[in-house]
N, C-alpha and C positions, 0 to 999 in steps of 0.2 A: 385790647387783646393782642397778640405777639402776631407778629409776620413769622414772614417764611424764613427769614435768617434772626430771629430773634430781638427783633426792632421792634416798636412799639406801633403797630399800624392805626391809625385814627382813621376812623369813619367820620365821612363828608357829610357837615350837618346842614340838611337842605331844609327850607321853610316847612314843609310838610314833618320833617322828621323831629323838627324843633318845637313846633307845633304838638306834636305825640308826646314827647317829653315834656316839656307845662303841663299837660293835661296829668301826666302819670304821678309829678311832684305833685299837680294839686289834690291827686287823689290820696298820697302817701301824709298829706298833709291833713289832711279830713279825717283820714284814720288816726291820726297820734292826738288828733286833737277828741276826738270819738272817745278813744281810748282813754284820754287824759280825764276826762268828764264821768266817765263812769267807774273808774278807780277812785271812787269817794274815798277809802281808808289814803290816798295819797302813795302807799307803797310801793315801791319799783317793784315786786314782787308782781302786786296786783292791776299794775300800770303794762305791766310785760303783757301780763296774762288775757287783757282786757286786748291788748295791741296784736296778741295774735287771732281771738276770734273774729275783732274787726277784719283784721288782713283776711281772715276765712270769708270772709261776707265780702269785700271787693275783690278776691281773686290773687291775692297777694302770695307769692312762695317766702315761708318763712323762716325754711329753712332748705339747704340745699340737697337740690333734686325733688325735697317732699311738699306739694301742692297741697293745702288745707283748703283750697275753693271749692270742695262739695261734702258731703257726708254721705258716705256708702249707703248703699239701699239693699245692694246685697252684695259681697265682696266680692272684688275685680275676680281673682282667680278660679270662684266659682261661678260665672255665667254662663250658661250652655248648658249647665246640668239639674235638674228635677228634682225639687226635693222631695216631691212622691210623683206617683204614675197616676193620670188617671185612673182607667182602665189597666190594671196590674196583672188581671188575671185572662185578660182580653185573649180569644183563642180554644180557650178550655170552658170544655162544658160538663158539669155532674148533675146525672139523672136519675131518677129511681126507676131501676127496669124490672119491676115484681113480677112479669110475665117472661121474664129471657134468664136462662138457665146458664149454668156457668161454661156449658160447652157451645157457645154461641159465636164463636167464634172472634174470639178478642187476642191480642197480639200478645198479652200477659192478663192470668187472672189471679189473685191474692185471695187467699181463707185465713178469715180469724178465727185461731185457733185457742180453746180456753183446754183448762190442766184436765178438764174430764175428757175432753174428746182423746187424750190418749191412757195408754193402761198404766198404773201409777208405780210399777215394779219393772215392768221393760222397756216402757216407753212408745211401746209401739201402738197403732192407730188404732181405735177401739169405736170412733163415730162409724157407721155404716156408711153415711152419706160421703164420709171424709175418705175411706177406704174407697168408695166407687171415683173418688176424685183422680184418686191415687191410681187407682187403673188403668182409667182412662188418660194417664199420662206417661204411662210403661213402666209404674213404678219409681216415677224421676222423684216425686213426693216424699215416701217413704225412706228413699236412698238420703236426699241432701238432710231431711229430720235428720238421720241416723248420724250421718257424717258432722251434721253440726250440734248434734246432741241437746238438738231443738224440745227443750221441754216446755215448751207454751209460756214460759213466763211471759210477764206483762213486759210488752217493751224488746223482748228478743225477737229474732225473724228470719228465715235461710230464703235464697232465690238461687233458682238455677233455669236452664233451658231446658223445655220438653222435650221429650224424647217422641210422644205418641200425643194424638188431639188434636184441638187449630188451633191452641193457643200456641205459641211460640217460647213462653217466657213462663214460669207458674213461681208462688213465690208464697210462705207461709207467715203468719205475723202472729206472737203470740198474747192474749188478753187475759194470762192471768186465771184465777179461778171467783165461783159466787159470783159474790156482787160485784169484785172487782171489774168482774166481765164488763159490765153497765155503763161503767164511768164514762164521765164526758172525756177525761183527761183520757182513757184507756183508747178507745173509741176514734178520736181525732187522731191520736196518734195510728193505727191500725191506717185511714186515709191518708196520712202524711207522708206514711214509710212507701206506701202502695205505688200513691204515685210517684214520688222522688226516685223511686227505684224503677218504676216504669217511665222514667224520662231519661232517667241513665241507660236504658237500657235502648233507648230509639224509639221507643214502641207509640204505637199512633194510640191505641185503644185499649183499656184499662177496666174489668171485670173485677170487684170484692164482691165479698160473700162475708158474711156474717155481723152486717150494720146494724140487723135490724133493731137492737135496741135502744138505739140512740142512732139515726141516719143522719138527723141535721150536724152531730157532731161529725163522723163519718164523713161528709163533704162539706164542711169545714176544712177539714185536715186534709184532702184532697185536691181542694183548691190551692191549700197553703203550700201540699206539697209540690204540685208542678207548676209553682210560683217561684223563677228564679229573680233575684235582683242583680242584674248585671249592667247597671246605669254607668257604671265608671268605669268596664271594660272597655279598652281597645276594640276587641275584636271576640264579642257577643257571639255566644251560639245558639243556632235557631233553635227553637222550640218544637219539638214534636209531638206532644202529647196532649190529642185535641179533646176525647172523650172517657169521659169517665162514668162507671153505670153500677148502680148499687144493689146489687142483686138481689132479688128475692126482698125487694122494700116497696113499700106504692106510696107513705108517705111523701108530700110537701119537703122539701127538702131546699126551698128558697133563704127562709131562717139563717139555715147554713152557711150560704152564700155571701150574704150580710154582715153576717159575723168574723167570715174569712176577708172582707174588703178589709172593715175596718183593724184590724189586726196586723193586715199587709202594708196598711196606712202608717200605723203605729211602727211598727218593723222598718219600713224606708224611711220613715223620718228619724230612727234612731240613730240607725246604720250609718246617715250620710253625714260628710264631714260639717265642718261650723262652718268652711267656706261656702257652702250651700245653703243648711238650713241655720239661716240666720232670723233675729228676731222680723224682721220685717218677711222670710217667708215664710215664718209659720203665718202669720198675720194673710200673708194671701193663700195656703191651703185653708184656712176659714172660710177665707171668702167663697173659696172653690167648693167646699161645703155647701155653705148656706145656698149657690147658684142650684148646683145640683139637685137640692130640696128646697126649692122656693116656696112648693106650698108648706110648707110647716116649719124651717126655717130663718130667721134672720141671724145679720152678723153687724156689729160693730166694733170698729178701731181705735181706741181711743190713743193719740197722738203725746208726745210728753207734756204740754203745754196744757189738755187737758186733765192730766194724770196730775198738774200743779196745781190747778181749780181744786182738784178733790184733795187736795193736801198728802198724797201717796209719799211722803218723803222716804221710808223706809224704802220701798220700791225704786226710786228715784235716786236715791243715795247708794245703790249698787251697779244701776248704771251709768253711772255720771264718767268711766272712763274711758266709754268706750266709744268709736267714731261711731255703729251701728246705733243707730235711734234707740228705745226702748218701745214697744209696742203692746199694749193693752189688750186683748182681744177678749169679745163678747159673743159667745152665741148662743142665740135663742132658741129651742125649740118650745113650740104650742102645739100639744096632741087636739084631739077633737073629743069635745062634752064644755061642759061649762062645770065651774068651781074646782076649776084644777091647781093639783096637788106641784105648791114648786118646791123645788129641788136645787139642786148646784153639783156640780162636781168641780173641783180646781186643781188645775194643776202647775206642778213648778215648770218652769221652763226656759232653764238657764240653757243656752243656744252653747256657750263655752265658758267654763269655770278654772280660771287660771289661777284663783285661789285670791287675787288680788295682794295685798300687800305681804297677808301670810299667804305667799307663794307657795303652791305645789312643789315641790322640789326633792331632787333625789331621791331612791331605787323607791319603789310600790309607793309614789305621789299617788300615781294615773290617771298623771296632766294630760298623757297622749290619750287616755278615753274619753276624757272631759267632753265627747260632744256628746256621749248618752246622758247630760246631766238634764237634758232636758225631754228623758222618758215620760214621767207625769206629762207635763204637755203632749206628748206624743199618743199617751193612753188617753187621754182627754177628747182629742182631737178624731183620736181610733170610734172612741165608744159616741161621738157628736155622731160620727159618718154611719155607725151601725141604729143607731137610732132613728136619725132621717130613713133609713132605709125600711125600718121596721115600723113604726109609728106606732109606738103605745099610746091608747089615750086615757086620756083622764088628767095628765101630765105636764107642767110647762118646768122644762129641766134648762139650766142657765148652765154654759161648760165655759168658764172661765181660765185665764191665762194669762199671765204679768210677765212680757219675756223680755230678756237683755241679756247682755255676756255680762260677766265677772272677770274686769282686765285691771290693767298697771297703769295710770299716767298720774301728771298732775294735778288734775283733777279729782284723781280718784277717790272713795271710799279710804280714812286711816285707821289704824286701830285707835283707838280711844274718841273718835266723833259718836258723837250723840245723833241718831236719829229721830224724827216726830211721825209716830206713822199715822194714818188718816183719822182712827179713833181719837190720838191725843195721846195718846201715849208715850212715853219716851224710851229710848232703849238703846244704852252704850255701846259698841261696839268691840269687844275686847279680840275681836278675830274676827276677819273678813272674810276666812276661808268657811265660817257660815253663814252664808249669803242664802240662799233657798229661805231659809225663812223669813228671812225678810221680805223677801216678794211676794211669800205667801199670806204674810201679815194684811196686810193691804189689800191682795187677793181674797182673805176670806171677810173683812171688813166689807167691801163690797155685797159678796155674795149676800151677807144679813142685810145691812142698811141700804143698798142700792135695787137691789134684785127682790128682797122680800121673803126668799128659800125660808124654810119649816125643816130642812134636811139639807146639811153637806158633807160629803165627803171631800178632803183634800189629800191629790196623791202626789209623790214626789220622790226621787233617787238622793235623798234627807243626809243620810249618815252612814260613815264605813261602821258605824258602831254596832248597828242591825245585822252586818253582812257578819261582824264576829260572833253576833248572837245568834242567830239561823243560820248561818250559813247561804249558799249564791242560788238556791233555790225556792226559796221560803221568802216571801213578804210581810212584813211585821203590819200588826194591826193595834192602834190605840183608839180607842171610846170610852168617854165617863159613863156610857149606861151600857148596860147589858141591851138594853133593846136596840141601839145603834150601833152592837157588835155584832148580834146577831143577824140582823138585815147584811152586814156587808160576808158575815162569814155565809150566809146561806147562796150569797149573789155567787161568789168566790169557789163554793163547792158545787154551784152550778156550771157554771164556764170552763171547769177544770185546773183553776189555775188554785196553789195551795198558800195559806194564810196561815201564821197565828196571831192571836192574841196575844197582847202583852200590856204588866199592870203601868199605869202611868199615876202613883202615890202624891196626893196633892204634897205631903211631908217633903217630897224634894224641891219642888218652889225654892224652898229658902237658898238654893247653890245659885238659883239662877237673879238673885238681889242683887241692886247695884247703891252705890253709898252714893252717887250722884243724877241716880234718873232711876226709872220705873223700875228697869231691868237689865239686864244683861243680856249680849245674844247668844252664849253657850257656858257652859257650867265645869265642873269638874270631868277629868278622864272617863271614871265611872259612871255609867250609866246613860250617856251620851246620847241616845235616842229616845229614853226616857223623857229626859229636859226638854228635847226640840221640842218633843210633842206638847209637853207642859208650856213651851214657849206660847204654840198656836193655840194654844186653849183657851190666852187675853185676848182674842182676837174675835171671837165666838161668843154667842150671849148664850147664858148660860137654859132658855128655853129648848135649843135649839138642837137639834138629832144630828149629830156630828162626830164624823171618824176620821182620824188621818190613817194614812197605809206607805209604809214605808218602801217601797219597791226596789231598793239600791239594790239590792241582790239580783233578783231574776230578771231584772231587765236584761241582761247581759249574758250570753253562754258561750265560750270560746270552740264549745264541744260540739254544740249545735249549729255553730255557724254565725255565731257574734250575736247581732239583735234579737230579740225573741217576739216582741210583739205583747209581753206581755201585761195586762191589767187593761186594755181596753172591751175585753167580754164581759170584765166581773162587771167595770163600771156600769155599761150598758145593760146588763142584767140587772144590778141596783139600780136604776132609773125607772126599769119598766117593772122593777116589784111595787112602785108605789099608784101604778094604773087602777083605774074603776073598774 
């Protein structure tokens, strides 16, 4: 090392320090000799590559400044931070108050208002009940309608401060007309806006009116709404909005509740970066899972070394570049009865999708969203926690999850390797940048020949190709039967969250053939989400009630606030349609 003027200063080598030194060459010597011995092909290549794992196993720096002596558990930059909340909504409470009227004295009270409650020529209020509201507020009702030319559509809403009354704050939401009114989707939203707007507004306590046709969706969206996520702010604002009370309802209204956990579950886990929710912590929200409902839950992990017993190469061959482990995760729920109905749901759960060697790159990649690539797991994980909460029986539902990132090293995944997934299959690699199904390969192998499922659905953020054909609101739906599209479109128009259908032609098979293995892992331009789904279709025995649902779209809404939460109701809704 240099002195203080540029001399070469030598360190005084004392017995003790000469002593550490032997020790360090003999350890440097064990390694190349390690290394030597398990580079069977003899290649300096392979001789290198072998000489850097060993140096990772005694501690060795193999290159400067960068220590390969441990493997991430979960990345340095993201420790300290959540990758969900427990308790998310801890604070707030939503009640059904069928005896306490809207002038009960609440800090803001919201009316769902539907297209007949007002006159379809002038607009003006035409409900009696909505008129005496109106009164009783000095008129503040009528006026902000007027000025925001509030015509009750679905989805629109005015709030302003009263004038007259003890509420402080009054605020209208409109539901549309008919049936519209009913919807689960229409309904959550009416709670969502309610109280988001009653949290903006400071207000401690929170009065809606007009839940009553649906109340569990109602506080649902309630909960959802004065549920903010501000885990990775600085400088967090308190919460003020402790109660919320659904007027004129006497309904159970817990359902609701369950449903808004798991959703908030799915939503944080979207949200947060890859530096957080990395494959090993989803691995421990499972677990946190299965704690929480021990009686009817279990979980297990399966590690890579296990994931190699079962021959998951597909699986294994997309995280082979990444320093984070790859983590298998299992969970079990067992309702109560005997000769239960199993089931599966799977989901993808790529942690970060950098595209691998066909790299994301340049304008509309969206390398920088890549950590909602692992929505499916997130809605997986959503609808396990909504379930334990609710316990359908008759049911044992397996929610499975194959997670790793999709990265760049030497190791990694190339284009034209050949993979072996668990069935025996083989399947070329012509693009890395789709990688999802290959994890789900293995994932739904499992769910048949491991678990035993009669039904699965596999869900997953699949293909931009969906997002061109629906568009960022719409979830694409593929099934070979009618009868296992219709269980997930019925789940789907229950929970509010909207689906189509869409054909998957055994005739396209042929784009996705390879002239040197089973198959291919993606096909021509055309039709792109088509194919995937035809991918996972080898995967699947053909007895078996199985849907994939593409989700790439509504995961995601810039407009709403980024993650949405979406696909963990439908699931769980499909899980408990197959109850006794």
């Amino acid at each position: 090392r240099k002195g203080p003027r540029g001399s070469r200063a030598r360190r005084r080598r004392t017995p003790a320090r000469a002593s550490s030194m032997r020790t360090a060459c003999a350890r440097v010597t064990t390694t190349i000799a390690r290394a030597c011995a398990r580079a069977a092909s003899g290649s300096a290549h392979a001789c290198a590559r072998e000489g850097a794992r060993e140096g990772a196993r005694v501690g060795l720096v193999v290159r400067r400044g960068v220590s390969a002596s441990t493997t991430r558990a979960m990345a340095v930059s993201g420790k300290g931070y959540a990758p969900v909340r427990e308790d998310a909504m801890g604070g707030v409470d939503v009640v059904a108050r069928g005896d306490v009227s809207a002038g009960a004295g609440f800090d803001m009270v919201v009316w769902g208002v539907r297209e007949e409650d007002l006159d379809a020529e002038s607009g003006a209020i035409a409900s009696e009940a909505l008129k005496a509201f109106d009164a009783s507020t000095g008129g503040v009702v009528s006026a902000m309608m007027a000025e925001s030319e509030f015509k009750a559509k679905a989805g629109s809403s005015a709030f302003s401060r009263a004038r007259g009354g003890s509420a402080t704050h009054v605020g209208v939401v409109g539901l549309g007309k008919g049936d519209d009114a009913a919807k689960t989707s229409t309904l959550t939203q009416l709670g969502s806006v309610a109280a988001a707007q009653a949290q903006k507004a400071k207000c401690k306590t929170l009065g809606i009116k007009g839940a009553d046709a649906n109340p569990n969706a109602c506080a649902a969206g309630a909960y959802l709404g004065a549920t903010e996520d501000q885990r990775f702010k600085s400088k967090p604002q308190a919460k003020t909005l402790v109660s919320v009370s659904l007027l004129d309802v006497t309904a159970d209204v817990s359902a609701g509740k369950a449903r808004a956990q798991g959703v908030q579950m799915t939503k944080e886990l979207v949200a947060a970066p890859p530096n957080v929710v990395t494959p090993s912590a989803m691995a421990e929200v499972a677990k946190m899972i299965a704690a929480q409902h021990s009686d009817c839950m279990t979980v297990e992990i399966l590690e890579k070394a296990d994931c190699e017993k079962l021959g998951m190469g597909s699986f294994l061959g997309v995280s082979e570049a990444s320093d984070e482990p790859p983590k298998f995760i299992h969970l079990t729920y067992k309702g109560k009865g005997s000769d239960l109905k199993k089931v599966a749901v799977v989901g993808k759960g790529l942690t970060f999708d950098s595209g691998g060697y066909n790299l994301k790159a340049g304008a509309g990649s969206m390398i920088e969203m890549m950590k909602f690539d692992m929505g499916g797991a997130g809605a997986t994980l959503g609808a396990a926690k909504i379930i334990g909460a609710t316990k359908p029986e008759g049911v044992e539902a397996h929610f499975i999850i194959a997670s790793c990132e999709n990265m760049i090293g030497s190791r990694g995944l190339r284009p034209g390797d050949i993979l072996t997934a668990s069935n025996g299959k083989t399947i070329e690699v012509n693009n890395t940048d789709a990688e999802g199904r290959l994890t789900l390969a293995d994932a739904l192998v499992f769910a048949d020949k491991n678990c035993g499922a009669t039904a699965i659905v596999d869900v997953a953020t699949l293909t931009g190709a969906i997002i061109v054909a629906l568009g960022d609101g719409i979830a694409g739906l593929f099934s070979p039967t009618d009868a296992g599209a219709k269980r997930m479109e019925d789940a789907a128009k229950d929970a509010g969250e909207e689906t189509w259908r869409m054909p998957m032609p055994d005739s396209m098979w042929s784009i996705m053939k390879s002239d040197i293995a089973d198959m291919k892992n993606t096909g021509s331009r055309g039709g792109g989400s088509i194919t995937a789904a035809l991918f996972l279709k080898q995967y699947v025995s053909e007895n078996i009630e199985w849907s994939h649902w593409d989700i790439a779209g509504p995961v995601w809404n810039d407009k709403l606030g980024g993650a949405t939460g979406f696909g963990a109701a439908t699931l769980a809704t499909w899980v408990a349609s197959f109850k006794k």
